[in-house]
LUMMIDREN-499742 format. One line per 2 residues: number of its first residue (from 1); for each residue x, y, z of N, C-alpha, C, O. Coordinates in Angstrom, 1 decimal. Atoms other than C-alpha are relative to their C-alpha. Layout:
N
NUM = X Y Z X Y Z X Y Z X Y Z  ...
//
This chain:
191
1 = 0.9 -1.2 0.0 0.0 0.0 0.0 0.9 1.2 0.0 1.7 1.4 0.9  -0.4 -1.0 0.1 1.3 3.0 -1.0 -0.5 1.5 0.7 -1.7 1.4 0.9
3 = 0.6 -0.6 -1.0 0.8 6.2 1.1 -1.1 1.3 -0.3 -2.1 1.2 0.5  1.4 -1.4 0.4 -1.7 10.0 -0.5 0.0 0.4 -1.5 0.8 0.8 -2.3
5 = 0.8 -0.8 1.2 -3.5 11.1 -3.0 -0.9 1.1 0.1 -1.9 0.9 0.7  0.9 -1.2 -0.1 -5.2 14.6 -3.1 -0.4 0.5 -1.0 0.2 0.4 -2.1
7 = 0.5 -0.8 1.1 -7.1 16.4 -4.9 -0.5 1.2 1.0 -0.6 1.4 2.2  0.3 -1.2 -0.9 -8.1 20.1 -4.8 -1.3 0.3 -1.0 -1.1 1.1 -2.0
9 = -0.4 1.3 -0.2 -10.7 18.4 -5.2 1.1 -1.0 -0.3 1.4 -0.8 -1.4  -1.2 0.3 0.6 -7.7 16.1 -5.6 0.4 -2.0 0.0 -0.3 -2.9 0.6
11 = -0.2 1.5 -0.2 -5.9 12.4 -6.2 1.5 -0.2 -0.8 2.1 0.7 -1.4  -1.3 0.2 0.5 -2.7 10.5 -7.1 -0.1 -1.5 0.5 -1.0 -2.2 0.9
13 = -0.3 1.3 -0.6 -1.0 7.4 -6.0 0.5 0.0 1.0 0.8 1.2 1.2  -0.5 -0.3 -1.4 0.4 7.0 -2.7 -1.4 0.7 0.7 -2.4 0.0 1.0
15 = 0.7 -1.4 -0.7 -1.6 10.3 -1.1 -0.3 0.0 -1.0 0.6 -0.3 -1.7  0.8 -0.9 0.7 -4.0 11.7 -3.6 -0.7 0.8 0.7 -1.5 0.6 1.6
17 = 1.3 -1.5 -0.1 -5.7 15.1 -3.2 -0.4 0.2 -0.9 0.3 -0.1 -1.9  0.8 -1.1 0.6 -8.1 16.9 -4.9 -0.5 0.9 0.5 -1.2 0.8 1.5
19 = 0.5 -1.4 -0.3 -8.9 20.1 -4.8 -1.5 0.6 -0.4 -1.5 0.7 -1.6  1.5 0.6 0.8 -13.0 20.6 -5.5 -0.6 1.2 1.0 -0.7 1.5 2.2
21 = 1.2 -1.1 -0.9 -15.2 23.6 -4.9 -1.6 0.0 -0.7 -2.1 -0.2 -1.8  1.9 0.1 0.4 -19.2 23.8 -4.8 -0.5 1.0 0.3 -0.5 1.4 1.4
23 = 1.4 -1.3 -0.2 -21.5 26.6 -5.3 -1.3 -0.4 -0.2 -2.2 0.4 0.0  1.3 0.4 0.2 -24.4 24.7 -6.2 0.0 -1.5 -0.4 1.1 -2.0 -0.6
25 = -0.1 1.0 0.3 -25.7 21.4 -7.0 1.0 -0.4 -1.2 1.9 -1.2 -1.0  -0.8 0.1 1.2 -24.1 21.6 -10.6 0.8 0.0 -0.2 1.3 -0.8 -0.9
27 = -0.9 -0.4 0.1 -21.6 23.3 -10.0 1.2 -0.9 1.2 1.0 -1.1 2.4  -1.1 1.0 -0.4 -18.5 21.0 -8.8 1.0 0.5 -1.2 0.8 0.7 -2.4
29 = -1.2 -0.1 0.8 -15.3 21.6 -10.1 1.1 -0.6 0.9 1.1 -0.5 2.1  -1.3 0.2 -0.7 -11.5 19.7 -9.2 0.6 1.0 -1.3 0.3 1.4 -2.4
31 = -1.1 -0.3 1.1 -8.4 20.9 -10.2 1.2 -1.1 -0.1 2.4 -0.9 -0.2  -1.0 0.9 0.5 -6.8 17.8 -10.6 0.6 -0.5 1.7 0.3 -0.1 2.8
33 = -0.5 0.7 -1.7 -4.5 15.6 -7.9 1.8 0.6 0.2 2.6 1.1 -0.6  -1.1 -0.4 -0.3 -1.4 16.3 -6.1 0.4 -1.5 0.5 -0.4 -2.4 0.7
35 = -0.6 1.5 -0.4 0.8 13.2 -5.0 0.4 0.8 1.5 0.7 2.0 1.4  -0.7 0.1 -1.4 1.9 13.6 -1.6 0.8 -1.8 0.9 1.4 -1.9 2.0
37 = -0.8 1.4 -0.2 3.3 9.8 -1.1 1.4 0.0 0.8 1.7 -0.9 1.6  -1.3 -0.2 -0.5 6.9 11.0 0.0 -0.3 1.0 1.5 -0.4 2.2 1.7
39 = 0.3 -0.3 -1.1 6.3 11.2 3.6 1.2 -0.2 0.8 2.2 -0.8 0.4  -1.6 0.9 -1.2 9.1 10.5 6.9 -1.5 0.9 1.5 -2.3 1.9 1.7
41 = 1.4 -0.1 -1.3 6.7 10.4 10.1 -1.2 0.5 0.2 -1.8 1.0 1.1  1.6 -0.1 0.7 3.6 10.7 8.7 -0.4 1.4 -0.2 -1.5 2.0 0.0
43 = -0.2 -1.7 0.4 4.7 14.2 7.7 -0.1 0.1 -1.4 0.3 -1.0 -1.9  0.0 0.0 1.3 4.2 15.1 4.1 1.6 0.7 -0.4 1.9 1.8 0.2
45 = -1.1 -1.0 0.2 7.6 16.3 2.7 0.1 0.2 -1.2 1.0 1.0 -1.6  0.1 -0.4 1.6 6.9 16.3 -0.9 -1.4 0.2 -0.5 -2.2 -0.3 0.2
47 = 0.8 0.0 0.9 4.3 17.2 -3.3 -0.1 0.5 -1.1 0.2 1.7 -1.3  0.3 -0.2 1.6 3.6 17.1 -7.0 -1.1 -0.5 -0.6 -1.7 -1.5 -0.4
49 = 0.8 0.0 1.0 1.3 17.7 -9.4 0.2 0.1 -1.1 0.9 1.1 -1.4  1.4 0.7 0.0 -0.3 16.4 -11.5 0.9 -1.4 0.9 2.1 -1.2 1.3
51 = -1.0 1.2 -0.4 1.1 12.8 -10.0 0.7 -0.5 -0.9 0.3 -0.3 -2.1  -0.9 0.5 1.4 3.7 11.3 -11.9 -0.1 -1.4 -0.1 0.6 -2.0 0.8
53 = 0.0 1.5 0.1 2.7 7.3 -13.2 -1.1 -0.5 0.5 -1.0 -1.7 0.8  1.3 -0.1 -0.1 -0.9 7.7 -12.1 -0.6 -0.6 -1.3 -0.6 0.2 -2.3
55 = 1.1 0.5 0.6 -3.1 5.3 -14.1 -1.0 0.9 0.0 -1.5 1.3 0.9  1.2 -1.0 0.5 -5.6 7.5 -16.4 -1.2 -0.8 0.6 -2.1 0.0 0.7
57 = 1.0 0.5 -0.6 -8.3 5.2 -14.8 -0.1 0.0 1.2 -1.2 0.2 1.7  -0.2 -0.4 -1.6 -7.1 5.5 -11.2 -0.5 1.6 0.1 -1.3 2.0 0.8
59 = 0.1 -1.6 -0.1 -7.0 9.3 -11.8 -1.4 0.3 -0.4 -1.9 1.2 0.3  1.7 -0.5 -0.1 -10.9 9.6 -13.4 -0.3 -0.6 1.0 -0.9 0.3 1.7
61 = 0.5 0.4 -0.8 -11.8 7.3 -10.6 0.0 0.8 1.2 -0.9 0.6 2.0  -0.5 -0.3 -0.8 -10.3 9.2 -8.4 -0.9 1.8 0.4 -1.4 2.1 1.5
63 = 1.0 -0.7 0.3 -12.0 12.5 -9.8 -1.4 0.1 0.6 -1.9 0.7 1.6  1.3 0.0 -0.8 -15.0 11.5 -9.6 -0.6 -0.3 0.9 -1.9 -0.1 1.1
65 = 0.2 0.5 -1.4 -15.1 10.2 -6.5 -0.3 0.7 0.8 -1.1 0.4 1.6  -0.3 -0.8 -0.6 -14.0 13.5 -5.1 -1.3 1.0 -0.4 -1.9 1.6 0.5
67 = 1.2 -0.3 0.0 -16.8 15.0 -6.9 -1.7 -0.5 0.2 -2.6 0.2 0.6  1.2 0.8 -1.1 -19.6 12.6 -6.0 -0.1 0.1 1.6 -1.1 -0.3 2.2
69 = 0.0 -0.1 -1.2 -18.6 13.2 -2.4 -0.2 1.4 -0.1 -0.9 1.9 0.8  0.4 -1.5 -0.8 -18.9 16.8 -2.4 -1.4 -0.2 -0.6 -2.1 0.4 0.2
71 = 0.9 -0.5 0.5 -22.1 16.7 -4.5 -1.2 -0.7 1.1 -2.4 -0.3 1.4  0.9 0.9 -1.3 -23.5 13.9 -1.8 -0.3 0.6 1.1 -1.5 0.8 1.5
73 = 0.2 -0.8 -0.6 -22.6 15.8 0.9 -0.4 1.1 0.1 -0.3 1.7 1.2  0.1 -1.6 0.5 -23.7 19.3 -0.7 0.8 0.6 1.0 0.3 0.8 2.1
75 = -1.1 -0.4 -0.7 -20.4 20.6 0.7 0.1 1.5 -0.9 0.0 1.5 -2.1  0.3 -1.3 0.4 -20.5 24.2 -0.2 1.4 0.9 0.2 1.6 1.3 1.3
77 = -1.6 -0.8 -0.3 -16.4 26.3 -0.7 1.0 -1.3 -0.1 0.7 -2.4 -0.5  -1.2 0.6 1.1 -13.0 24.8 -1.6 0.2 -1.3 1.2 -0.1 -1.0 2.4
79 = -0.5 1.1 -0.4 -12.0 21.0 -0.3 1.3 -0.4 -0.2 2.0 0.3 -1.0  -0.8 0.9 0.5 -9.3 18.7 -0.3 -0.3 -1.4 0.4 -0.1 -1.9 1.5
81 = 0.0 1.8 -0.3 -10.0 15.0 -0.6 0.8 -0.7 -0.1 1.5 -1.0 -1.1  -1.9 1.3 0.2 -7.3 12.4 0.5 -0.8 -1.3 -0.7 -2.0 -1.7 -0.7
83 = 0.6 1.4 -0.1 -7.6 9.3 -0.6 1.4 -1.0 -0.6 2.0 -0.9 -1.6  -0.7 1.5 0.0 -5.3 6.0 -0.4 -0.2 -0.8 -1.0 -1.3 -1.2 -1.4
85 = -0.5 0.5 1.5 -4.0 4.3 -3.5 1.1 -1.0 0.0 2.4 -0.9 0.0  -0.5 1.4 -0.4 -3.2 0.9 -3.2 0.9 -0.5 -1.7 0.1 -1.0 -2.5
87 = -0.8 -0.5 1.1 -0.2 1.0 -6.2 0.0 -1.9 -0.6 0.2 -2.1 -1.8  -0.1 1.4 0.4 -0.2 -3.0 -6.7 -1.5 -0.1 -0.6 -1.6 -0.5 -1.8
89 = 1.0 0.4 0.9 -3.9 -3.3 -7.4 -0.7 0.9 -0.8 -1.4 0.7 -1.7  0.8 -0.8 0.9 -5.1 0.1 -8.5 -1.0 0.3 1.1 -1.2 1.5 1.4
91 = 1.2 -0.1 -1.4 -7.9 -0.2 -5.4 0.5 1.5 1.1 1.4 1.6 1.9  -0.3 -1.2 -0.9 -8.2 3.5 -3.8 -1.3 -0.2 1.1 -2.5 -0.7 1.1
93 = 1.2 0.0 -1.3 -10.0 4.1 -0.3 0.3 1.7 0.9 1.2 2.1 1.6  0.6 -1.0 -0.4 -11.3 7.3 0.7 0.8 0.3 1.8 0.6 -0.4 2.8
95 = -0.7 -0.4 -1.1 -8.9 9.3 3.6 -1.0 0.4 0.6 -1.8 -0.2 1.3  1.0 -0.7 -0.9 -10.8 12.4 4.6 -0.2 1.3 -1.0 0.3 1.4 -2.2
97 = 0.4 -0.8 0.9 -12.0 15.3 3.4 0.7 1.6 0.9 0.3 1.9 2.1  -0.7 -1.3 -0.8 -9.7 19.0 4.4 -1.3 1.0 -0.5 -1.6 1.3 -1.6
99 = 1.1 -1.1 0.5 -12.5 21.6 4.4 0.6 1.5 0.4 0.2 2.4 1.2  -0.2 -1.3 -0.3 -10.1 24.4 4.0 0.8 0.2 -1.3 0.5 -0.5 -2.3
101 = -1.4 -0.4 1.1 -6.7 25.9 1.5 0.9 -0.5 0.9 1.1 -0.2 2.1  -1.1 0.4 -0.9 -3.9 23.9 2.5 1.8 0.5 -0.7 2.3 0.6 -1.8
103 = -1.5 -0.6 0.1 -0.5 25.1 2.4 0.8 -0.5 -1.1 1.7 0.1 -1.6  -0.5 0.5 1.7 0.5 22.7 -0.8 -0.7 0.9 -1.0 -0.1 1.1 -2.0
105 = 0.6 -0.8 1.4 -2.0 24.9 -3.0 0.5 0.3 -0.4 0.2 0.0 -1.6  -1.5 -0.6 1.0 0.9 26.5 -4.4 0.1 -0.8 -1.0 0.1 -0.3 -2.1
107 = -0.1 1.1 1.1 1.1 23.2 -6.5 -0.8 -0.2 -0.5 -0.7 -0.5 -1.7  1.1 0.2 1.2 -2.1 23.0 -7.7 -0.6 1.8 -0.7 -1.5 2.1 -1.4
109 = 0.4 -1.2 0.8 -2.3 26.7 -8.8 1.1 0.1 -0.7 1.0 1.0 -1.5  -1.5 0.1 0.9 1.3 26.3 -10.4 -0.6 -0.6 -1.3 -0.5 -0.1 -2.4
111 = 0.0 1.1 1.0 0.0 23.5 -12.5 -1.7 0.7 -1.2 -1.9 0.6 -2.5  1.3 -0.2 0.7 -4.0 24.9 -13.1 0.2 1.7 -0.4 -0.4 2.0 -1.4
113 = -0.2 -1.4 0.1 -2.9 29.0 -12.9 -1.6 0.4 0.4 -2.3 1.3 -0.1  1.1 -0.8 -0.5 -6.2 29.2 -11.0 0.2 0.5 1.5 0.7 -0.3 2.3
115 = -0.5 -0.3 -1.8 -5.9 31.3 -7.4 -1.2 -0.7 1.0 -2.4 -0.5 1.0  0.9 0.9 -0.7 -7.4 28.8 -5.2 -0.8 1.1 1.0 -2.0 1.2 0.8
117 = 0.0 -1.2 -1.1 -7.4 31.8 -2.1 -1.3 0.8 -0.6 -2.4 0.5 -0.2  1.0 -1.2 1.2 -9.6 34.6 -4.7 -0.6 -1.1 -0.1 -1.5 -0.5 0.3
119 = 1.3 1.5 0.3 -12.0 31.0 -5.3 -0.5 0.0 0.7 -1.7 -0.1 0.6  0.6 0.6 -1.3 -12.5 30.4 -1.9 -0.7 1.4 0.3 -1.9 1.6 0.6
121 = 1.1 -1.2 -0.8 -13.3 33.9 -0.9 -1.2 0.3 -0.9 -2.3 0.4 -0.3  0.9 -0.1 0.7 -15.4 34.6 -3.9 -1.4 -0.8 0.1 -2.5 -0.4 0.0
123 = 0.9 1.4 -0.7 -17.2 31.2 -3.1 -1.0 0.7 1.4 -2.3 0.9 1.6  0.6 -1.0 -1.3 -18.0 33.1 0.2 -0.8 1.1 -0.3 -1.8 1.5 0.3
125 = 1.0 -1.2 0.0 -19.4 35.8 -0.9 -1.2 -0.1 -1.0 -1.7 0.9 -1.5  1.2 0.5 0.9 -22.0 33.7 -3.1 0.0 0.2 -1.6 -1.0 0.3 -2.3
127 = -0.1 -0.6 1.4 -20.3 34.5 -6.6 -0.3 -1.8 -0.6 -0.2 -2.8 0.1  -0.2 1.6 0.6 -20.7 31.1 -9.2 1.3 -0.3 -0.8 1.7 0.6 -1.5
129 = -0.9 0.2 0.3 -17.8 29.6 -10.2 0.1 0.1 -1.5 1.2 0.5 -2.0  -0.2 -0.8 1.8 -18.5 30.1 -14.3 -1.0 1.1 -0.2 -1.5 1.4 -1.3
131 = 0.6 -1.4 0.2 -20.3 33.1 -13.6 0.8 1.3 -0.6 1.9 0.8 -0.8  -0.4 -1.1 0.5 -19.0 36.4 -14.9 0.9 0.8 1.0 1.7 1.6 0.7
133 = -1.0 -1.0 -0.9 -17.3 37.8 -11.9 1.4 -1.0 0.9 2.4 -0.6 1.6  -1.0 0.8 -0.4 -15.3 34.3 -11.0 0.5 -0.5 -1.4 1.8 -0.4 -1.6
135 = -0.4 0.0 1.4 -15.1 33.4 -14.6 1.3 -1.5 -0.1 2.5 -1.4 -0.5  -0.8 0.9 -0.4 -13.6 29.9 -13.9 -0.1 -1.0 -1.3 -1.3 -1.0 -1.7
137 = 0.2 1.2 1.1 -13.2 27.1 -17.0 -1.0 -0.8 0.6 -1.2 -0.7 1.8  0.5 0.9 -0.4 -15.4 24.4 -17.0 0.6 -1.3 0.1 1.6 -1.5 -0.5
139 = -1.0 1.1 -0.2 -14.2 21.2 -16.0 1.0 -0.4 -1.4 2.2 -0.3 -1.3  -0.7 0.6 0.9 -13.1 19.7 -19.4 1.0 1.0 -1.0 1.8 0.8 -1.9
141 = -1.3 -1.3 1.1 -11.3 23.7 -20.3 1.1 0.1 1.1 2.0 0.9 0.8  -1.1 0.5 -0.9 -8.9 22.7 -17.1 1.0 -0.5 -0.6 1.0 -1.8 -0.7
143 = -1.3 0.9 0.4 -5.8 21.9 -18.7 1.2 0.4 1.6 1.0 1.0 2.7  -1.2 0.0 -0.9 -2.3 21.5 -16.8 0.8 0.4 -0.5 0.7 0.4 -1.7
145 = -1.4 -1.0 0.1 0.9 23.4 -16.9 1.5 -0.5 0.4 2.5 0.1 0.9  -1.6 0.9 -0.5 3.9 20.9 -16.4 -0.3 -0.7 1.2 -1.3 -1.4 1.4
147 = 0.0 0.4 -1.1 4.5 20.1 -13.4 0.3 0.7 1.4 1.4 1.0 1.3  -0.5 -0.5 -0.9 5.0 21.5 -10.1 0.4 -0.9 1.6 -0.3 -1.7 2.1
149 = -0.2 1.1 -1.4 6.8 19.9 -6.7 0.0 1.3 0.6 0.0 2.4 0.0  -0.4 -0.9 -1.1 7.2 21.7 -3.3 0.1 -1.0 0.9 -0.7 -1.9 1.2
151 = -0.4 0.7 -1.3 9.2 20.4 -0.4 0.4 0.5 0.8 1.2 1.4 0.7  0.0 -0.7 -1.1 8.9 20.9 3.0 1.5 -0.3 0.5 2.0 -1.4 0.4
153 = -1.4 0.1 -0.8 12.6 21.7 4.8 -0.8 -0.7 1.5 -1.9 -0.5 1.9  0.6 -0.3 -1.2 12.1 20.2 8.0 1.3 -0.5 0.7 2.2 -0.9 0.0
155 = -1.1 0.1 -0.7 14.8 19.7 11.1 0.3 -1.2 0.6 -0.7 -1.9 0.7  0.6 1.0 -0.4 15.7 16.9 12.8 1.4 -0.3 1.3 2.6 -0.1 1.3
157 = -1.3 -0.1 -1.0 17.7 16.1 15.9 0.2 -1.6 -0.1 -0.6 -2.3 0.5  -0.2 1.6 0.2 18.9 12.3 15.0 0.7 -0.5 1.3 1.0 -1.6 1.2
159 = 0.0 0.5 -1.5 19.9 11.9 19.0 -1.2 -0.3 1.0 -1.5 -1.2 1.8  1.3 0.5 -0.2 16.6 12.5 19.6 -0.4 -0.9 -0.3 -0.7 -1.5 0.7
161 = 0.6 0.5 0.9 15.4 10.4 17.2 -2.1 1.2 0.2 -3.1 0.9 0.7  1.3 -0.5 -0.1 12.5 13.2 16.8 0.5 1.3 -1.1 1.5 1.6 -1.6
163 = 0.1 -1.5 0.7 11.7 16.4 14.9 0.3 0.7 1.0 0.2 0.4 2.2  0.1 -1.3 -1.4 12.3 19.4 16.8 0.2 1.4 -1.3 0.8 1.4 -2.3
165 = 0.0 -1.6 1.0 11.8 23.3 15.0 0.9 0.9 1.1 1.0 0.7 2.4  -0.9 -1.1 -0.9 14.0 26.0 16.3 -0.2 1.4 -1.1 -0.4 1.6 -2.3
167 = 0.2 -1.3 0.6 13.9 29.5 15.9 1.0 0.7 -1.0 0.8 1.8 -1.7  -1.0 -0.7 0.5 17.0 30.3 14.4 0.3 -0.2 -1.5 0.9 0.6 -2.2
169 = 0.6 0.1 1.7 16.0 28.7 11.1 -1.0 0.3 -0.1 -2.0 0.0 0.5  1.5 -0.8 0.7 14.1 31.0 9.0 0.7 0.0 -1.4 1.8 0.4 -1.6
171 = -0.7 0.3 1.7 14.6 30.1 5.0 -0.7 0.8 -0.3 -1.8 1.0 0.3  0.4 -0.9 0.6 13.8 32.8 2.9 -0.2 -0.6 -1.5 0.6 -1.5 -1.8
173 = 0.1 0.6 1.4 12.6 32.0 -0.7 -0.4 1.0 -0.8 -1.4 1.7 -0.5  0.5 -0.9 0.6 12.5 34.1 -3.4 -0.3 -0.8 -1.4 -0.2 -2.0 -1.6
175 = 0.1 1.1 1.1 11.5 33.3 -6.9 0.0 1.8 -1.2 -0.1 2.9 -0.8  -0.3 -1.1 1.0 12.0 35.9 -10.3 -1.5 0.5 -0.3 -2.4 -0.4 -0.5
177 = 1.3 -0.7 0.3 8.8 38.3 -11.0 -0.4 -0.8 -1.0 -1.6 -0.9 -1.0  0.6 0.9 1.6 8.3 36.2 -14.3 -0.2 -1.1 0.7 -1.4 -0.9 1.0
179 = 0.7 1.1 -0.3 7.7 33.0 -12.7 -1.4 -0.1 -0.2 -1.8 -0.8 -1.1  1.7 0.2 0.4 4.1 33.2 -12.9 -1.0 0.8 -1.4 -2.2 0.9 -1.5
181 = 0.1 -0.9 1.2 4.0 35.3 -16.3 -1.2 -1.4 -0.4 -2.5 -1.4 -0.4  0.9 1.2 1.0 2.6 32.0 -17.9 -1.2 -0.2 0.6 -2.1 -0.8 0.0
183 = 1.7 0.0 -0.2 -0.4 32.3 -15.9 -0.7 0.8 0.2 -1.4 1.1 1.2  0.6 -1.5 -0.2 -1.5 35.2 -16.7 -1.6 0.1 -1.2 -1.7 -0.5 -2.3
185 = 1.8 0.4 -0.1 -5.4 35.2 -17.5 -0.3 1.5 -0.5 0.3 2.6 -0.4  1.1 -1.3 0.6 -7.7 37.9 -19.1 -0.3 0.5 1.4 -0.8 -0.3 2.2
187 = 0.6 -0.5 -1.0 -8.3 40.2 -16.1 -1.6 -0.3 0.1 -2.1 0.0 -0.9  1.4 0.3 -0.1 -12.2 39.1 -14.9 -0.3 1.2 1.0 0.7 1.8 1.6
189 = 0.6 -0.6 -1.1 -14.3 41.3 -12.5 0.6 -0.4 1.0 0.9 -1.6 1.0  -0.6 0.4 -1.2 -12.8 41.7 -9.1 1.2 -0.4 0.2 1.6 -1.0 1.2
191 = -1.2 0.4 -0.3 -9.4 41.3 -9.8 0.8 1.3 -0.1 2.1 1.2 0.1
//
């Protein structure tokens, strides 16, 4: 058994996420899965999107799964659905469902160039997600953008045998103003 799949709604092998927001019955949208699989004490220390070696049938299954659960639940603003991806048979089983923006979204707005953040709030304030002032694709005008990883630094006292954080590491990251040129979008209402 391999370890996450997400979707935002989201999915993968190992960890799948999806990433999946609802404004109405209809309206269900993912943006695809992030792998999270590369774990060390049940910490996530990697993530990529889309997954890399993801079975195209694992991954619609995985989809739709993430949107039949929000549409079942009428879950209403942005999710993430784990779900467990058993890499020998293909057999995935439903983690949990994050009912917020998690700190990997960076990877799935790298890969989709949609702002998860500006969704969620919009979402809140009762706009529709292919309405005119969110102006979101429809599922099948979701394409992907390469690939994106992000990995967590984390510290480790190997006497301990434990994690431990200290204050005196603070990593700074910068990235060149063009980095995100390529996801640059028709200005919509509200932006």
């Amino acid at each position: 058994m391999t370890p996450c799949f997400s979707s935002a709604l989201f999915a993968g092998r190992g960890i799948s996420r999806f990433k999946s927001w609802r404004t109405s019955a209809e309206n269900v949208l993912h943006l695809h899965e992030r792998d999270c699989s590369v774990q060390r004490r049940n910490q996530k220390v990697v993530e990529v999107a889309p997954a890399v070696n993801l079975d195209p049938k694992i991954r619609e299954g995985l989809a739709n799964a993430a949107v039949a659960l929000a549409r079942e639940a009428k879950y209403y603003s942005a999710a993430t659905v784990e779900f467990l991806v058993d890499a020998d048979t293909g057999a995935y089983y439903f983690i949990e469902v994050n009912p917020r923006v998690q700190v990997e979204h960076t990877v799935t707005e790298m890969v989709t160039g949609i702002d998860i953040v500006q969704a969620q709030i919009q979402i809140a304030q009762g706009l529709e997600l292919h309405g005119a002032e969110m102006n979101l694709p429809r599922q099948a005008e979701i394409t992907l953008h390469g690939y994106a990883l992000q990995c967590r630094v984390t510290t480790e006292d190997p006497r301990m045998d434990s994690f431990r954080t200290t204050e005196r590491f603070k990593p700074t990251v910068r990235r060149p103003a063009s980095a995100f040129d390529w996801m640059a979008r028709p200005p919509t209402a509200g932006r």
